[in-house]
C-alpha positions in Angstrom: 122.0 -58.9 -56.4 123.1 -61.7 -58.7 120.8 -63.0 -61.6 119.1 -66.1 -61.5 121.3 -67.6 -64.3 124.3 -67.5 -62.1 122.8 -69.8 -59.6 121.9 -72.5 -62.2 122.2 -76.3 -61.0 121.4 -79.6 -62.5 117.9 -80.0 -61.6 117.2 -76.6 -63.6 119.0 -78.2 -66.8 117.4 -81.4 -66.7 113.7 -79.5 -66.0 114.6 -77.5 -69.3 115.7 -80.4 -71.0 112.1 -82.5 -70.3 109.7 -79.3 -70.7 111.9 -79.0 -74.5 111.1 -82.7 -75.2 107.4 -82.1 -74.0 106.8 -79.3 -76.3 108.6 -81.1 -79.2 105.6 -84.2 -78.9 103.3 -81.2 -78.9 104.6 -79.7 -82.1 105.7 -80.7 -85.7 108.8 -80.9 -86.5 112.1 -83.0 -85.0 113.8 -79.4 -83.3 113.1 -78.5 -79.9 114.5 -82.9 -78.8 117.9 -81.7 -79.8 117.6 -78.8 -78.1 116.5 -80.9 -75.1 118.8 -83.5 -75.3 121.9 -80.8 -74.9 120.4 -79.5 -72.2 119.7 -82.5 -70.8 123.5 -83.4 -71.1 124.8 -80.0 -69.6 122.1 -81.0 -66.5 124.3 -84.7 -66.4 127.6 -82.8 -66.5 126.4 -80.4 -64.0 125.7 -83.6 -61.5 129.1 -84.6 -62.1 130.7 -81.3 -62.3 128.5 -78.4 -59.9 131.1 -75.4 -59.8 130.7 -74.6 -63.6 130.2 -71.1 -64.1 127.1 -69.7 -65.6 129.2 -68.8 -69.0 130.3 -72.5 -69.1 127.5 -73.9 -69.1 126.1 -71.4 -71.5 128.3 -72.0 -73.8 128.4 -76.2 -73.5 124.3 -75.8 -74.5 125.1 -73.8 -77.3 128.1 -76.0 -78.7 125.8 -79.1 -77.7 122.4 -77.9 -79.7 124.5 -77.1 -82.5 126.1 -80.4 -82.5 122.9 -82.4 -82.3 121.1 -80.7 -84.5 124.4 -81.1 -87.3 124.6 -85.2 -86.1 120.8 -85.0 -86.7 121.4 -83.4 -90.1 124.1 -85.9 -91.0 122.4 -88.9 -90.3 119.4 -87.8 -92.0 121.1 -88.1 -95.2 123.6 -90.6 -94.3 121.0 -93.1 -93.3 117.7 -91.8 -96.1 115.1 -94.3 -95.4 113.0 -94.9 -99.5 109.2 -95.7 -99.0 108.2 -98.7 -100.5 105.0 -96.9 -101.3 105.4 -95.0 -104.8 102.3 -93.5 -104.2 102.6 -92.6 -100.5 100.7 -89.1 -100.8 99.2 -89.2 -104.2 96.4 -91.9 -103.1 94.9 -91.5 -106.8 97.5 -92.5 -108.6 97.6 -95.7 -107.0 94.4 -96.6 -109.1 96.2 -96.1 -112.8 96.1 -99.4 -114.9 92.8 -100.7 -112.4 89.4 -101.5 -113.9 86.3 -100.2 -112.4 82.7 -100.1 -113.5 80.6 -96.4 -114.2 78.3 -95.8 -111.9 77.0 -92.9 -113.4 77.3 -92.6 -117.3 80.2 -90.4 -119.1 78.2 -87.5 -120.7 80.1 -84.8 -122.3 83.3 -86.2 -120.9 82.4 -86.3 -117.4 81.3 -89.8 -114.7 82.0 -91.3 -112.1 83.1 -94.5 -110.9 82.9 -96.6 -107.5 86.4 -97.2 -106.2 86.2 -99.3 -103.0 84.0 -97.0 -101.0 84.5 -93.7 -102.4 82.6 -92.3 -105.7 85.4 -90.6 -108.1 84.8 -88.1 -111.0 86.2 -89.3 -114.3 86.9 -88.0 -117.5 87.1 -89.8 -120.8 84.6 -90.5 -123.9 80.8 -91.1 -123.4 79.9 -94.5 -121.7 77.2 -96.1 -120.2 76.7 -97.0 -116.6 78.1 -100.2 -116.3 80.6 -99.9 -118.9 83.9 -100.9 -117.6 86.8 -98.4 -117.8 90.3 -98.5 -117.3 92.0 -95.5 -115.3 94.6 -94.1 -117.4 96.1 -90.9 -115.7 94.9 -88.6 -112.5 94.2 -84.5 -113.0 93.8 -83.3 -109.9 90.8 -85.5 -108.1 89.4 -86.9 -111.5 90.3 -90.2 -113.0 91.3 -90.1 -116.9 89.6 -93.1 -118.4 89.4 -95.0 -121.5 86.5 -97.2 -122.3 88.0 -101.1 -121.5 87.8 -103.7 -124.8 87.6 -107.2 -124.2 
């Protein structure tokens, strides 16, 4: 009795190749679409070409994966997109140099302020509410502010 990977035709490559894209959209990660796009070209040359042997075609997936994936690699660097957003994942930051008034006073070093619709802790010296203050730095999730002159 032969195994079942002897008797491998298109239709089984190209089934592999969507179920690997499928379960790429339902994971992180860029991996498993390179995977599926080799096996999805190994199911095209199988259309073309249906005597390959088992070991052929084996061995065209493998070369293809490890091809993609490389080209994937390559043009990752090759083509390195910059964000024009500094401050992309560190939302507080983008609040340094802005004015805001306290909404609860500084005592012993500690407020808070009203930044759009969210209340943020803030550290700086003691200041009525009301008082403006200018963020100067972020520690964590509390503003570092100074006490703004006119």
């Amino acid at each position: 009795m032969e195994p079942f990977i002897s008797h491998l035709e298109f239709w089984h490559w190209l089934t592999f190749a969507l179920i690997l894209i499928i379960l790429e959209m339902l994971s992180p990660g860029v991996f498993l679409m390179w995977l599926g796009i080799a096996a999805g070209i190994v199911g095209l040359v199988m259309l073309a070409q249906p005597d390959l042997s088992w070991q052929i075609q084996m061995t065209l997936f493998a070369l293809l994966s490890v091809a993609s994936i490389i080209f994937w690699r390559w043009a990752q660097t090759r083509f390195k997109t910059e964000s024009n957003d500094l401050h992309l994942n560190r939302r507080a930051e983008q609040y340094i140099g802005r004015t805001f008034n306290l909404v609860e006073p500084i005592v012993n070093g500690m407020g808070k302020i009203k930044v759009d619709d969210s209340i943020w802790k803030v550290h700086g010296e003691d200041a009525p509410v009301g008082t403006q203050v200018e963020v100067t730095g972020v520690e964590g999730v509390v503003f570092k502010v100074k006490v703004k002159t006119h």
